[in-house]
C-alpha positions in Angstrom: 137.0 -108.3 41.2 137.4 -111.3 38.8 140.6 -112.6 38.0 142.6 -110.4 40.9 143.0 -112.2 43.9 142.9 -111.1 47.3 146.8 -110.8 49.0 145.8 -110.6 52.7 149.2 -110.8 55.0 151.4 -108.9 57.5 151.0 -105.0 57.4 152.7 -103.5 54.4 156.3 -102.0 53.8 157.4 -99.2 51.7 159.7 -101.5 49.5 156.1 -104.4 49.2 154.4 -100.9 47.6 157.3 -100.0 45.5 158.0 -103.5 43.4 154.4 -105.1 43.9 153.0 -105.8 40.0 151.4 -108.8 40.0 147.2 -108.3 40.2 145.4 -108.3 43.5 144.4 -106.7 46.5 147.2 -106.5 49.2 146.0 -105.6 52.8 147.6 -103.9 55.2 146.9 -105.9 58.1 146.7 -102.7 60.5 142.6 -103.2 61.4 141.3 -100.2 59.2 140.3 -101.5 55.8 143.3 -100.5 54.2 144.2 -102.3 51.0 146.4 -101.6 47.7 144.8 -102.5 44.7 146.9 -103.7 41.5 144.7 -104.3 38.3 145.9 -106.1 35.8 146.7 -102.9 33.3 149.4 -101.9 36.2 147.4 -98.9 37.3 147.6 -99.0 41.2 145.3 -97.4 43.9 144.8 -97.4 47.9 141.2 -98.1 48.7 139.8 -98.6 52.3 136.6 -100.8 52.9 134.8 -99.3 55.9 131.2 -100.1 57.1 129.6 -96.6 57.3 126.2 -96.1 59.0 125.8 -99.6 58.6 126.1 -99.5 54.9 129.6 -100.9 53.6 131.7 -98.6 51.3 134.9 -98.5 49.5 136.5 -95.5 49.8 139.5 -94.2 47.7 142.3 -92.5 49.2 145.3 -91.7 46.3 147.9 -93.7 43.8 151.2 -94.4 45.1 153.8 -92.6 44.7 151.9 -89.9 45.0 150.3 -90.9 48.2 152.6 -92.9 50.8 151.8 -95.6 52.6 152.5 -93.9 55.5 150.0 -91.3 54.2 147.2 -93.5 52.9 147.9 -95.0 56.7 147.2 -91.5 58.2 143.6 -90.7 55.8 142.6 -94.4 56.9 142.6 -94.4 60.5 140.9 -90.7 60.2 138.6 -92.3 58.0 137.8 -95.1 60.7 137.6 -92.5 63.5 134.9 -90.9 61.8 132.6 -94.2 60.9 133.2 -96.0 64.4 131.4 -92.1 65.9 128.8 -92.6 63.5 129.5 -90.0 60.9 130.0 -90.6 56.8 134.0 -89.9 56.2 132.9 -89.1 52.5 130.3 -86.0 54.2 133.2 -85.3 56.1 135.5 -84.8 52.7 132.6 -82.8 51.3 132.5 -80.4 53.9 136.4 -80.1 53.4 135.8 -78.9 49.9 137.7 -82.3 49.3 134.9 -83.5 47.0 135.4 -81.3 43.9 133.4 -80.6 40.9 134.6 -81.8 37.7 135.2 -78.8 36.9 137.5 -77.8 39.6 139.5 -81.4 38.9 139.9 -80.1 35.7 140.7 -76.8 36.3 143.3 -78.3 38.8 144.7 -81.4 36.3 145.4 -78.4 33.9 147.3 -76.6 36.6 149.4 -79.4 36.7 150.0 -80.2 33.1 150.4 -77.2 31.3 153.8 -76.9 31.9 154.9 -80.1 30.5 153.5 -79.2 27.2 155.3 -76.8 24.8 153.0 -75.5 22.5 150.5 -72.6 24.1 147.5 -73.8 21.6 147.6 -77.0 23.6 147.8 -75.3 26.8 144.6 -73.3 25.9 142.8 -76.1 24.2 142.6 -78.0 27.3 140.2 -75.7 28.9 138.6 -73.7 26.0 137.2 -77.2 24.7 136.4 -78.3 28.4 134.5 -75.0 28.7 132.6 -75.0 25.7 131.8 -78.5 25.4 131.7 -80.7 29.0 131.4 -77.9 32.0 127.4 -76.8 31.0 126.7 -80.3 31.1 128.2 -81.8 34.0 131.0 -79.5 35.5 129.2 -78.9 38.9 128.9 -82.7 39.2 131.1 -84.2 41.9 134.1 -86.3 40.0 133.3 -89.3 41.8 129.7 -88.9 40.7 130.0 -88.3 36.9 128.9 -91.4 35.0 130.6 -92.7 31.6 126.8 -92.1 30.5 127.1 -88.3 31.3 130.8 -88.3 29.2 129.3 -90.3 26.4 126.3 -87.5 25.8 128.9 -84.9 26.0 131.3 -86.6 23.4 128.7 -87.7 21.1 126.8 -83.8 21.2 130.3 -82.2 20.6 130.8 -84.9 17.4 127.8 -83.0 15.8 129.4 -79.3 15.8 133.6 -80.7 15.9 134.5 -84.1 15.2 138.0 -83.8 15.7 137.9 -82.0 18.8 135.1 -84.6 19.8 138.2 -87.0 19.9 140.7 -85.0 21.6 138.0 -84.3 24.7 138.1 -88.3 25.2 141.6 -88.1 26.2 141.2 -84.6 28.0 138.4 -85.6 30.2 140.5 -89.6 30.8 143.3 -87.1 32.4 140.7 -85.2 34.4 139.9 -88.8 36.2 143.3 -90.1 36.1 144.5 -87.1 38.2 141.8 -87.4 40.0 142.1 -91.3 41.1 146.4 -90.0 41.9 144.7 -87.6 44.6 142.4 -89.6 46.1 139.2 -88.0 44.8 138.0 -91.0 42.5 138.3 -94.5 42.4 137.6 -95.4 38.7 137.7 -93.8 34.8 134.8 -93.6 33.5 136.2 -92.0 30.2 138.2 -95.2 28.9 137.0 -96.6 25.4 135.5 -99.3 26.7 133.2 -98.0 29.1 132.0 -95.1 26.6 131.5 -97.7 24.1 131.5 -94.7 21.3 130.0 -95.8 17.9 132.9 -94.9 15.2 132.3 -91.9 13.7 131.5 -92.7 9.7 132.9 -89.3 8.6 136.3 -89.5 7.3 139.4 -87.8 8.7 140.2 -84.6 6.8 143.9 -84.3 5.6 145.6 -81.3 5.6 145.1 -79.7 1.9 148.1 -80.5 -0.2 149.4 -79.1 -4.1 150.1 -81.8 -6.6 153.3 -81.8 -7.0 153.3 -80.3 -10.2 151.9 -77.2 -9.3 154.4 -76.7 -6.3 156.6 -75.3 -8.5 154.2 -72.5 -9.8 153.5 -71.7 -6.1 157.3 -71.3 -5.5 157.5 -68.6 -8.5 154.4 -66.8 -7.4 155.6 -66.5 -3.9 158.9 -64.9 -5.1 156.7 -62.8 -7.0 154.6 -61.6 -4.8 154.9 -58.7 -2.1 155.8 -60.9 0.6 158.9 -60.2 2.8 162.4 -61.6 2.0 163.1 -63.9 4.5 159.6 -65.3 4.7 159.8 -66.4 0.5 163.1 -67.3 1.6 161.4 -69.4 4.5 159.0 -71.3 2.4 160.9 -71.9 -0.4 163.6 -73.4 2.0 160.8 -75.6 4.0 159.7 -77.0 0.4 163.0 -78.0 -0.6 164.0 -79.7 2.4 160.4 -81.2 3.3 160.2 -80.3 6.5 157.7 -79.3 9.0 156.6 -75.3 9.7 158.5 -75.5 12.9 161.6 -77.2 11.9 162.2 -74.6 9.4 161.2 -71.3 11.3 163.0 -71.9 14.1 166.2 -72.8 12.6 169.1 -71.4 13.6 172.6 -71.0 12.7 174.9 -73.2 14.7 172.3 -76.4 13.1 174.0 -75.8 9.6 177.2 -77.2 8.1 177.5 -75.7 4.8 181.4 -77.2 4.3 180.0 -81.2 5.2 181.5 -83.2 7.6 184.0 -86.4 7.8 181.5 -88.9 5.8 180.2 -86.4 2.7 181.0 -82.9 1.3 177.4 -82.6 1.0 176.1 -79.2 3.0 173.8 -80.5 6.0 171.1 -79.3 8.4 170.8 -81.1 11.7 167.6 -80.4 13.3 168.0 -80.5 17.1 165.4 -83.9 19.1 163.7 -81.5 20.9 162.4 -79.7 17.3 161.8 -83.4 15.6 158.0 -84.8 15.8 159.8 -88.0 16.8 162.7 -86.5 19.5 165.4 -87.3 17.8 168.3 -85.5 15.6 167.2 -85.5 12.3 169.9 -84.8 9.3 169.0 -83.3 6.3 171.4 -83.1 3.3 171.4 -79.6 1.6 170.7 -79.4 -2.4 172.6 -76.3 -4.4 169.2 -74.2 -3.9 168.8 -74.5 -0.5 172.4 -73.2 0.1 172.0 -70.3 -1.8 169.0 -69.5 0.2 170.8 -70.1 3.4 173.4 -67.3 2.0 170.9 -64.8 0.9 168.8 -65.5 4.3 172.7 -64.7 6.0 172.5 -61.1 4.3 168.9 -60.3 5.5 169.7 -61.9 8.9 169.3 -59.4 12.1 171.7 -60.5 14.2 170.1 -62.8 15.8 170.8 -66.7 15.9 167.5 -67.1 13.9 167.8 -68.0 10.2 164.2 -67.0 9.2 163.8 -64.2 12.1 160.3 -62.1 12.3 159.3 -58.7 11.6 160.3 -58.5 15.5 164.1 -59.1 16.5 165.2 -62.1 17.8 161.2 -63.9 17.1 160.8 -66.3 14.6 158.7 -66.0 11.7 154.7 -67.2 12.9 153.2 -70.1 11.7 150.4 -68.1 10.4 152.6 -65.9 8.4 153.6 -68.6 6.0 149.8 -70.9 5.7 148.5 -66.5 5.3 151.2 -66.4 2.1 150.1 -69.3 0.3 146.5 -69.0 0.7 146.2 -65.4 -0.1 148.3 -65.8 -3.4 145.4 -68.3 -4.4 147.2 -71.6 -3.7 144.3 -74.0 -2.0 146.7 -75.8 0.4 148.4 -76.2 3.9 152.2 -75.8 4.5 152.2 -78.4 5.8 151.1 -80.2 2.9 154.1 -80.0 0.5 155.9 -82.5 2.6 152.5 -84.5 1.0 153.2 -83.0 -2.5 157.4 -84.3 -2.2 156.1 -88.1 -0.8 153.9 -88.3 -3.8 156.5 -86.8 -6.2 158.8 -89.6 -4.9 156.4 -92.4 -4.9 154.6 -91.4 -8.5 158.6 -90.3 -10.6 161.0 -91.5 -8.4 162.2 -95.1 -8.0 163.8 -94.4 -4.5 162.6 -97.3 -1.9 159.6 -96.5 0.5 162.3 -96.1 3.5 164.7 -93.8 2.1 161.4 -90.9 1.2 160.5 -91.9 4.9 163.6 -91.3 6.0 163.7 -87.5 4.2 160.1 -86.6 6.2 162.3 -87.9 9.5 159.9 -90.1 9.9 160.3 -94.2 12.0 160.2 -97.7 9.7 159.2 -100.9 11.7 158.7 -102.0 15.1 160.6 -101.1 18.0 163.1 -104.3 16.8 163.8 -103.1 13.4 164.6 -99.7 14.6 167.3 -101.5 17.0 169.1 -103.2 14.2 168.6 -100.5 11.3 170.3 -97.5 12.6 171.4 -96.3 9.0 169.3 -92.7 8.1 170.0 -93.2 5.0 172.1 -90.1 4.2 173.7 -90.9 1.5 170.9 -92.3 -0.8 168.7 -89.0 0.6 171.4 -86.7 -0.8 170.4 -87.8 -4.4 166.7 -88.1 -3.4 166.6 -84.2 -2.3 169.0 -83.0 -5.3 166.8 -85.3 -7.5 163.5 -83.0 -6.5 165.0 -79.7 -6.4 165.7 -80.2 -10.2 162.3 -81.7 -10.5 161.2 -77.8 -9.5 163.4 -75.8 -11.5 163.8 -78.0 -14.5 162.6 -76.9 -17.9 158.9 -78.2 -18.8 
């Protein structure tokens, strides 16, 4: 392996596996091939050379910390057992339905994951796509057999029909082979950018669908007008105000709010909790006149629950489909998401706030990782006028 040089010494110790960084291969000194590998991105392996049926073959065996040394000691000397008899320790892990498809590493990786990821569309995206897309092609194939060749095709045939699931099967099948090199079943990714070496794609990224900003106004009147239920105008007329995301605003709840203000402004505020906020972390939002109101109308309609915006069903928030439905069936080409578009281009085309402070009101970062040390202001303050600035924007006279 160029560049990574070969650390042969004493056997191993727990604490040598544990702080090891620097590149190379470190043997184990115990007589059966058994090395760690360090490459130079970090990513760390045991491997075990072994000469099998007179052929020689590298053999991998797991990731620390997920496989001990003490275990990837235990897999190597059955390993060696096996070649000095004569046999083929790889048959052997066939034969142990050790060997498994791609398929069933994926089926397994999203065993693993799911839980660690909070929205259910994600959860069932993993495999649907998986399914549709990569297991007719090459999900009987053993993982350790399937060739950045056979993941390219896949990608590049599922580009033609979806491009921007196309993109998201990249990463999905790279966490197929990165579980699979933790347990031992793979020794390499074949799904990295490099080794795909995918042309870029020459369609353009669709944005989600966005009003101009001065027709979000007319949207906001025909919504109120409309047949829709009270809370959910209420809802959508709150999100617009505030320019926040679907999610932020549907699952708002009560204890978030401090209509009175607190020690630094009178002004009414909404702190969105991390775990709600795209970026994990609080996010305050100064209340204009309006969105008070709403917030006391939304109190008389409430159902007891802790929800502000609850659902038809008690204690459930409003759906996400239940507001994009609203605006697209009252004849309004646009996503709900997109009025957080329509309030950044209202601030950039009639406003003269600086670029941070409407970044600041979508709760979004500014800078590198060293800015955001030293600027730790969120620009409260100067948002305050910002957000009463563009709720008179939408109920001024014109």
């Amino acid at each position: 392996m160029s560049g990574i040089t070969s650390k042969k010494s004493k056997p191993l110790s727990a604490a040598v596996v544990a702080s090891v960084k620097t590149p190379g291969k470190y043997h184990d000194g115990k007589g059966t091939g058994l090395f760690l590998l360090v490459k130079k991105s970090g990513a760390r392996s045991w491997v075990q050379r072994l000469m099998v049926q007179g052929k020689r073959r590298e053999i991998g065996l797991g990731s620390p910390p997920f496989v001990t040394l003490a275990e990837a000691r235990d897999r190597a000397l059955d390993n060696k057992r096996i070649a000095v008899s004569g046999g083929d320790p790889l048959a052997e892990k066939r034969k142990n339905n050790l060997a498994l498809s791609f398929e069933e590493a994926a089926r397994r990786t999203h065993k693993e994951l799911a839980p660690t990821w909070k929205n259910p569309k994600d959860r069932a995206a993993f495999l649907s796509t998986l399914e549709r897309y990569v297991f007719p092609r090459f999900g009987r194939v053993a993982l350790s057999e399937v060739s950045s060749a056979d993941i390219r095709q896949a990608i590049l045939a599922a580009r033609e029909l979806a491009p921007g699931v196309a993109k998201k099967l990249t990463y999905r099948i790279s966490s197929v082979f990165k579980w699979g090199i933790a347990e031992g079943h793979c020794l390499n990714n074949p799904a990295t950018s490099d080794a795909l070496a995918l042309p870029r794609d020459p369609r353009t990224v669709s944005h989600r669908k966005a009003l101009p900003y001065s027709k979000v106004r007319d949207c906001i009147e025909t919504v109120k007008a409309s047949g829709a239920g009270a809370t959910t105008k209420l809802a959508l007329e709150f999100l617009i105000l505030t320019a926040t995301r679907s999610g932020e605003t549907r699952l708002a709840r009560w204890d978030e709010f401090d209509l009175e203000g607190g020690s630094e402004t009178t002004t009414a505020t909404w702190t969105v909790p991390a775990d709600r906020m795209k970026m994990k972390r609080p996010h305050r939002v100064p209340l204009c006149g309006r969105a008070v109101e709403i917030l006391r109308e939304a109190r008389d309609l409430s159902d007891g629950s802790d929800l502000v915006f609850p659902g038809t069903k008690h204690g459930k928030p409003l759906s996400d489909m239940t507001l994009s439905k609203l605006v697209k069936e009252l004849g309004f080409d646009a996503d709900v998401h997109g009025f957080r578009t329509s309030f950044r281009t209202w601030g950039q085309e009639q406003t003269d706030f600086p670029r941070d402070v409407q970044e600041a009101a979508l709760g979004h970062k500014m800078g590198d990782a060293a800015e955001q040390a030293y600027a730790r202001s969120d620009l409260f303050i100067k948002r305050q006028e910002m957000m009463e600035r563009w709720s008179d924007f939408l109920w001024s006279e014109r």
